[in-house]
N, C-alpha and C positions, 0 to 999 in steps of 0.2 A: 470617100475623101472626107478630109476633116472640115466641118463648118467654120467660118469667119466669128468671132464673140457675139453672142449672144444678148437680148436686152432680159432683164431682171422677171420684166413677164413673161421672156420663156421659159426661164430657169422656173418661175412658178409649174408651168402649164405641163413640162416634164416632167419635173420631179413629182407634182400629186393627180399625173394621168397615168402612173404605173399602173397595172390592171391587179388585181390579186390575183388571176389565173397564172400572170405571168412571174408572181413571187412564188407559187405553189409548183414552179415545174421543179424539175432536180436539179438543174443548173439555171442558173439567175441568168434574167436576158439583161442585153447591152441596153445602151439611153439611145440609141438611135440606128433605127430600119436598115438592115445588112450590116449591124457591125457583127462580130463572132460572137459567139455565146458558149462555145466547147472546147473541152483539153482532152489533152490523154491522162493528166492527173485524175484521180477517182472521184466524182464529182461530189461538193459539200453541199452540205444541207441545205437549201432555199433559204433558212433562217440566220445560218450565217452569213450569206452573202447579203442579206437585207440589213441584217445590224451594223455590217461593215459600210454601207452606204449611209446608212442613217446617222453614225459617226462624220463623215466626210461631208454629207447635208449641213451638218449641223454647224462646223467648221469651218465651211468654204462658201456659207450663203451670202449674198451681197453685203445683208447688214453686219458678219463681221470686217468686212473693207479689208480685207485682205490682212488682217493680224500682224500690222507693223511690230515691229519689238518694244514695249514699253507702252504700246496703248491702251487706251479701255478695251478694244475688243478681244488683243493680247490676253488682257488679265480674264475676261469671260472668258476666251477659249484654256485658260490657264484650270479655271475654277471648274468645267467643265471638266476635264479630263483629270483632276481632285476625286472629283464628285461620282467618276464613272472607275477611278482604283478602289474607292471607297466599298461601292458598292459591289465591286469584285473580288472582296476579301484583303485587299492589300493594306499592308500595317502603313501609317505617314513615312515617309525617309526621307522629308526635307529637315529645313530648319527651322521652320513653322507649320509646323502641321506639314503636308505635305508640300508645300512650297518654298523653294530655294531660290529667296531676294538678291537679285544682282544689280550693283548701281556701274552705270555706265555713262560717257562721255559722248554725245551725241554732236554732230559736227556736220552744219549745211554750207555749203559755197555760197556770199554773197558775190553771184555771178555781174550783178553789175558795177560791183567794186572791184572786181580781178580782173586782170588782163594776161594775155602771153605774148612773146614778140621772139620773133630770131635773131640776134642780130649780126650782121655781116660787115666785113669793114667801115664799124661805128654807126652803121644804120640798121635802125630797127625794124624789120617786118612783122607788122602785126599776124598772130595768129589767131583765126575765128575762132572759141569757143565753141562749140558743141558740133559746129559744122568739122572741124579738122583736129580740133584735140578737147580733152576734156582733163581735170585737176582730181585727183583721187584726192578724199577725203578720212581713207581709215588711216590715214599718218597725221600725226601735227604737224601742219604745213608751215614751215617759216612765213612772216608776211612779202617778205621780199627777197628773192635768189635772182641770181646773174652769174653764171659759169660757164665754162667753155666745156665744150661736148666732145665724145668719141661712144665711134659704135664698138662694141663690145660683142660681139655675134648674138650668142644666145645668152650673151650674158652670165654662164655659168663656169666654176670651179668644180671639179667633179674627179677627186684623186683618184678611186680606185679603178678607173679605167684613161689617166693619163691626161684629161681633158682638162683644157686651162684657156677660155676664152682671153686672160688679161693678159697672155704672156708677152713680155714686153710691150703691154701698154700703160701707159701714166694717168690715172683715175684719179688721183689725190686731188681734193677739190671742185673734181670736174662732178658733170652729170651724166650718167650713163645711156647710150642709146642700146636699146638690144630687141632684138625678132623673139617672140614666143616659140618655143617649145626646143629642142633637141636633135642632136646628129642622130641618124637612125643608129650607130652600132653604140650608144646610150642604151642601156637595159633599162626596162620600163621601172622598176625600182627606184633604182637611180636618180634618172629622167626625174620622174615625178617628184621624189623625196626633193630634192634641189631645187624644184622650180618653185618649190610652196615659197611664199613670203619671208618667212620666217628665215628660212635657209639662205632665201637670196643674196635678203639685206647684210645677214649676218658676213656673208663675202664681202658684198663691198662697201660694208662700214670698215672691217679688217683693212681693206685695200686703200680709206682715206673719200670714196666717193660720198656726196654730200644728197645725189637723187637720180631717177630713174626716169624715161622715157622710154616705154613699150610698146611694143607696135605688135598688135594681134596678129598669126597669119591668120589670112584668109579663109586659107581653106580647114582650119579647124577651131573658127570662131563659132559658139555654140551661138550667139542673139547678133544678127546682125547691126553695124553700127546702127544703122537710119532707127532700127527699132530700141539699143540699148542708149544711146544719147541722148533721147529725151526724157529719161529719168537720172540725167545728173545733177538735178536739184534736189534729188531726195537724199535725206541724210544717211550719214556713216555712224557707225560707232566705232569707241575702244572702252576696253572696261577700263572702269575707273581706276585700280589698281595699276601704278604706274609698274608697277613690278612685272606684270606682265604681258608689258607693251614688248611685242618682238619688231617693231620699229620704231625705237629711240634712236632720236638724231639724223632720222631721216627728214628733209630740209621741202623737199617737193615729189610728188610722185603722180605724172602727167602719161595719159595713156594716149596714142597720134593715132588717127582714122588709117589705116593701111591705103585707103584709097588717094589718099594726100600725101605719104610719108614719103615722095620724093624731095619735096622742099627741104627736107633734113641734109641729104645727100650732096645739094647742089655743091658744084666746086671742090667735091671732095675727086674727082675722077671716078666715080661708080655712081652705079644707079640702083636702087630700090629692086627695080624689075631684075639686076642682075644677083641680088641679094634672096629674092624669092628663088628663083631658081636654081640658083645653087641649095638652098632649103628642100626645095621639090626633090632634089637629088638623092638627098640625107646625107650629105658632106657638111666638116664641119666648117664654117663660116670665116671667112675673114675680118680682123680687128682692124680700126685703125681710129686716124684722129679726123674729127670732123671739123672745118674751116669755118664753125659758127659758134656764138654762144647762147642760150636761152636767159630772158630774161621772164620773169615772173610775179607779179605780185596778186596774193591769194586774202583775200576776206573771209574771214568765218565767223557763223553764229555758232555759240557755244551752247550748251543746254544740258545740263544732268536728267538723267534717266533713272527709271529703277524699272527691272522686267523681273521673270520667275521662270525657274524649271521647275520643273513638278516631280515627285519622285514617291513610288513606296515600292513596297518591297513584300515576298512572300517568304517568309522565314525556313531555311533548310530541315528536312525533318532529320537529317543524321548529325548526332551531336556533335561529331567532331568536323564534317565538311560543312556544319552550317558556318561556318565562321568564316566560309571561304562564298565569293559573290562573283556571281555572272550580273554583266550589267548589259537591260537592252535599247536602245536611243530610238529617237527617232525626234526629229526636230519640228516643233510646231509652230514657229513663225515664217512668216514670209513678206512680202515684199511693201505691202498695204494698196496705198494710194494713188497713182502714177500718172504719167500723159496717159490720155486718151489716146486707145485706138477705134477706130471706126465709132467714136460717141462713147466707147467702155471706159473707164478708168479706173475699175476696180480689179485687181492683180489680186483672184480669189485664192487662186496656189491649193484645190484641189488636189492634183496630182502631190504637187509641190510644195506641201509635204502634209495636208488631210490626209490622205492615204495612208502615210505610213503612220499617227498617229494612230489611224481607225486599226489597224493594224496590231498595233502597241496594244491599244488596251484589249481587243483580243484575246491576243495572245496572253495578257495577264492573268484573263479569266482562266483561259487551260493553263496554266502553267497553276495558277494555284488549285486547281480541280488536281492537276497531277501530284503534288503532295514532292517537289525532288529532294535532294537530298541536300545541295546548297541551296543557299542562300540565292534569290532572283529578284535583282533589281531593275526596274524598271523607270525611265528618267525620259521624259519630254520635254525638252531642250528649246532655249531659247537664242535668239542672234543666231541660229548659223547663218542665214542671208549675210549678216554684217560680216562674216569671215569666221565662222564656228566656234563663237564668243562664248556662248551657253555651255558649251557639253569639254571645251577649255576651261572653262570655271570647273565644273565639274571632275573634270579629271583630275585637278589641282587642289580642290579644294572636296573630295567626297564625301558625304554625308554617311560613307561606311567606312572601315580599316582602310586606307588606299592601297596598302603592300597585300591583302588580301583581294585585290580585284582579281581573277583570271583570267573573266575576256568578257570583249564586247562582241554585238551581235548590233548592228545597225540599219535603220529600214529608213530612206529615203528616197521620193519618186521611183520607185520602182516598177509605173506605169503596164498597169494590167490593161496593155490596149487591145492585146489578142491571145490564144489560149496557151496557158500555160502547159507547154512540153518540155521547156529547159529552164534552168536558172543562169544567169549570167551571174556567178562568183566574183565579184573582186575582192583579190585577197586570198587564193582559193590554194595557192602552192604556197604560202611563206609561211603559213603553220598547220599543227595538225587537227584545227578544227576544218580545214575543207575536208578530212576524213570522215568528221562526225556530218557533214552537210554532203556527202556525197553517201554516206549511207542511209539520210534520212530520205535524199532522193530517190535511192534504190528503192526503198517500201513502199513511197509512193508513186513509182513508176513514170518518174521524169528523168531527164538528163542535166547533166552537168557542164559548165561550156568555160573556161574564163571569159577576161572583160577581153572581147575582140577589138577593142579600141584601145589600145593600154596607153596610145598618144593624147589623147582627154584627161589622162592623170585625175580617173573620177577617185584612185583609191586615196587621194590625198584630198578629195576638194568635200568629204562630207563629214560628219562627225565621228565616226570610227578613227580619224587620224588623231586627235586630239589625246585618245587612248592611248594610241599607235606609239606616240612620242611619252608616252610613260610607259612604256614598256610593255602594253598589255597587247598580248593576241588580239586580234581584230576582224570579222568581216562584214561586208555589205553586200546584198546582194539584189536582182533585178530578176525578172521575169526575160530569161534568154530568147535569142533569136540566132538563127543560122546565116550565117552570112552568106550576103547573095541573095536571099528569103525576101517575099513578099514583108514579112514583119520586120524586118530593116528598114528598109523605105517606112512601112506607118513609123516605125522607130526614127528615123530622120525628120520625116515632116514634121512630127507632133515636134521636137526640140525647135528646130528653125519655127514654125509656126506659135505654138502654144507655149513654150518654155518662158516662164517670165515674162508673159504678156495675160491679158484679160481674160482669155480664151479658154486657160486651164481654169474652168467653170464648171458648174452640175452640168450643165448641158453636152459637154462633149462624149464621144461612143469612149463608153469601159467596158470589160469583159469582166461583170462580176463575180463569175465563175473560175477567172482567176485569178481574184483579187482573193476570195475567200480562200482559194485552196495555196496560196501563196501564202496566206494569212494562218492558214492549218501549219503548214511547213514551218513558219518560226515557230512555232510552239511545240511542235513535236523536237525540232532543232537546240530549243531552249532546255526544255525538260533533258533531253539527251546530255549536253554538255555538261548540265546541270546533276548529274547523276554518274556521270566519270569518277573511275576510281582516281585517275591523275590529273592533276592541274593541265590546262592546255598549254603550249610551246611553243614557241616558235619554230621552223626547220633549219637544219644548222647550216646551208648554204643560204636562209632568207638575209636579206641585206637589213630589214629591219630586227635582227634579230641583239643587232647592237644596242638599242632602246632597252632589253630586256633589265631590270633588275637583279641584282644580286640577292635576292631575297629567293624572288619564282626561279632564281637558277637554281641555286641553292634545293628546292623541293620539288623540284625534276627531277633537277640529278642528272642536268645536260646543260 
């Protein structure tokens, strides 16, 4: 079972009571008594698994506080992964040397200057703050809204399979009330493409609505409230660049504890509970007008930021495909500073996202040891916490050709808690790099699985989408499990427990052994791509295949 957060002195007493017998086996042991330590992948060198922890050490120790976006310890672990392309052969590919300056909009709730209330024929009921709902911060919140409400099911517009939560409802001016996620006969595509923010708002800004109230379900809320509501004082961001705010004129955006959200309901004739259930079902929901209106007034402190991605690059050795760029992410901020749990309040984000850094630079090293034939950039990203700010900026603003990108390749929490036998692909059928990842598997004698959750919509929620939405091929992938598998459940606890809390520390059980040989697989994955005689593609049934450019169609030739 997984331990409760640890104190700073144990993070000490673990990390430098490693034995060197036990760095010398062939496969790297776990940080703690009966975790695994073996795959069926071909076990990597003891040396790799040890520089890949020593990365993730270095990253996720208490003194950097968890790598808020924009802090000093930010800008170390910034400088740090400069310093470790550097030395890996990689040419600079920011704007400054290797680093690409991003100023941003930082935004805290002065929670005891805000209020909410419902109000009901002319009377107001107050609404608690943090105990029943809480004020989203990645929007500029008007200082003060008062509109009348209607639930909107799922909230979503979704043509090419007929679905239209607004149909005959009246949203102009109103605020929208709507349940998380999707009718089951929604294609996970779909689904997920529409539910991103972006997508949302852009409906019902169209449809005249002024904000939103969201009510998580239950049962596939990844941090429960008790534990995600006492970090809604830590701030939000938007980049600065109002050009690419994808929520302009959004007025309020208030997310309601599921566990309270029948006070919404009252006097409409339904109830919450009859709203889940028909959700449990995977039917699609009913619309209507809600007999209240919310009132709201929101304080904000404002405060400009500047943070950094990082980025270099190993230059293609074929003269004519170097001009063409695989790009690899992996995002290196996280959460920083939070409520304490059990005395912790350091949110080290190890897994989340150390890992896939230590991974990243990695994979640098082999990928320029292999000499390919494009062009391999590599880009450690900042703000994805804040809503995938960093690797946005990025995609928009590239420090190479941007109609020259062909694909990303993306490494986040991909949680090496047990051995690696499969990868969990997402992304793995909308183009034809799951071919190149499904034969990199073959060689190394793993398997291949999609995301068995495609209702988590993880293929939108990491930095791979950001590409996605410029047209470029894309995947991410995880360390699979079989469903039903003992490594499902550690796969559930470690989320509900460790995800965005203290806990994802040095101290908890990893499976170095397939952290490292996971860590071989992008590089072998990378070089591969990287060494195609054809640009990658999208498949011509993938629903994001519509993103693609004119350009990359253009030199397919599909």
């Amino acid at each position: 079972m997984m331990r409760a957060p640890s104190s700073p002195s144990l993070h000490r007493r673990v990390v430098t009571g490693l034995s060197a017998a036990c760095l010398a086996l062939a496969t790297a042991c776990a940080t703690e008594p009966g975790a695994p330590t073996t795959g069926t992948a071909p076990a990597p060198a003891a040396d790799a698994a040890a520089r890949w922890f020593a990365h993730v050490e270095t990253l996720a120790n208490d003194g950097m506080r968890g790598r808020e976006t924009g802090s000093p310890e930010h800008r170390k672990a910034a400088d740090y992964v400069a310093d470790q392309f550097q030395k890996a052969g990689l040419e600079p590919a920011g704007t400054a040397g290797y680093l690409q300056p991003i100023s941003f909009h930082s935004r805290r709730i002065v929670e005891e200057k805000s209020s909410l209330a419902l109000v009901r024929r002319g009377k107001a009921e107050p609404v608690t703050l943090g105990d029943e709902a809480t004020f989203g911060m990645r929007i500029d919140p008007a200082p003060n809204v008062e509109a009348p409400l209607v639930f909107a099911g799922h909230g979503l517009q979704i043509p090419e399979v007929d679905h239209d939560d607004f149909a005959g409802l009246d949203v102009k001016g109103k605020v929208v009330v709507y349940l998380t996620g999707s009718p089951s006969n929604v294609p996970g595509a779909l689904s997920a493409h529409y539910q991103s923010a972006a997508e949302r708002w852009s409906t019902l800004k169209r449809l005249g609505a002024i904000g939103t109230i969201g009510i998580p379900n239950p049962k596939s809320m990844d941090v429960p409230w008790e534990r995600s509501s006492p970090n809604r004082l830590n701030p939000a961001m938007a980049l600065a660049d109002t050009s690419l705010d994808d929520t302009a004129g959004q007025q309020v955006s208030i997310t309601f504890n599921p566990a309270k959200a029948e006070r919404l309901f009252q006097g409409s004739g339904r109830t919450f509970a009859d709203i889940l259930k028909i959700a449990g079902e995977g039917k699609a929901l009913p619309h209507f007008t809600l007999p209240s209106s919310v009132r709201a007034t929101v304080a904000v402190e404002n405060l400009g930021v500047e943070s950094h991605n990082v980025a270099g690059i190993v230059r293609g050795s074929d003269p004519k495909l170097a001009s063409e760029f695989v790009v690899l992410t992996a995002h290196l901020d996280h959460v920083g500073v939070g409520a304490p749990i059990n005395g912790d309040d350091i949110y080290n984000g190890a897994m989340d996202n150390a890992s896939g850094i230590a991974t990243l630079i990695e994979a640098a090293s082999a990928v320029a040891a292999a000499k390919p034939k494009r062009s391999v950039v590599f880009v450690a990203v900042t703000a994805e916490e804040k809503g995938l700010l960093g690797s946005r900026y990025y995609a928009l603003n590239p420090t190479v050709e941007r109609d020259a990108i062909v694909a990303n390749i993306n490494m986040d929490m991909f949680l090496p808690l047990y051995p690696l036998r499969s990868l969990m692909v997402l992304g793995l059928d909308e183009s034809d790099l799951g071919d190149d990842v499904r034969a990199v598997a073959q060689e190394m004698g793993i398997g291949v699985r999609p995301d068995p959750q495609p209702q988590r919509n993880r293929f939108i929620r990491s930095d791979q989408y950001s590409f996605i939405r410029e047209g470029v091929p894309a995947l991410a992938m995880k360390v699979g499990f079989e469903p039903g598998s003992p490594e499902e459940k550690i796969d559930a606890d470690w989320t509900r427990e460790r995800y965005h809390a203290p806990s994802d520390d040095l101290a908890q059980p990893i499976d170095r052994s397939a952290a490292a040989g996971f860590t071989d697989m992008i590089g072998r994955l990378a070089a591969r791509v990287a060494n195609r005689d054809t640009r990658p593609s999208w498949k011509t049934d993938s629903f994001f295949k519509r993103f693609a450019r004119p350009a990359a169609v253009e030199a397919t030739g599909r």
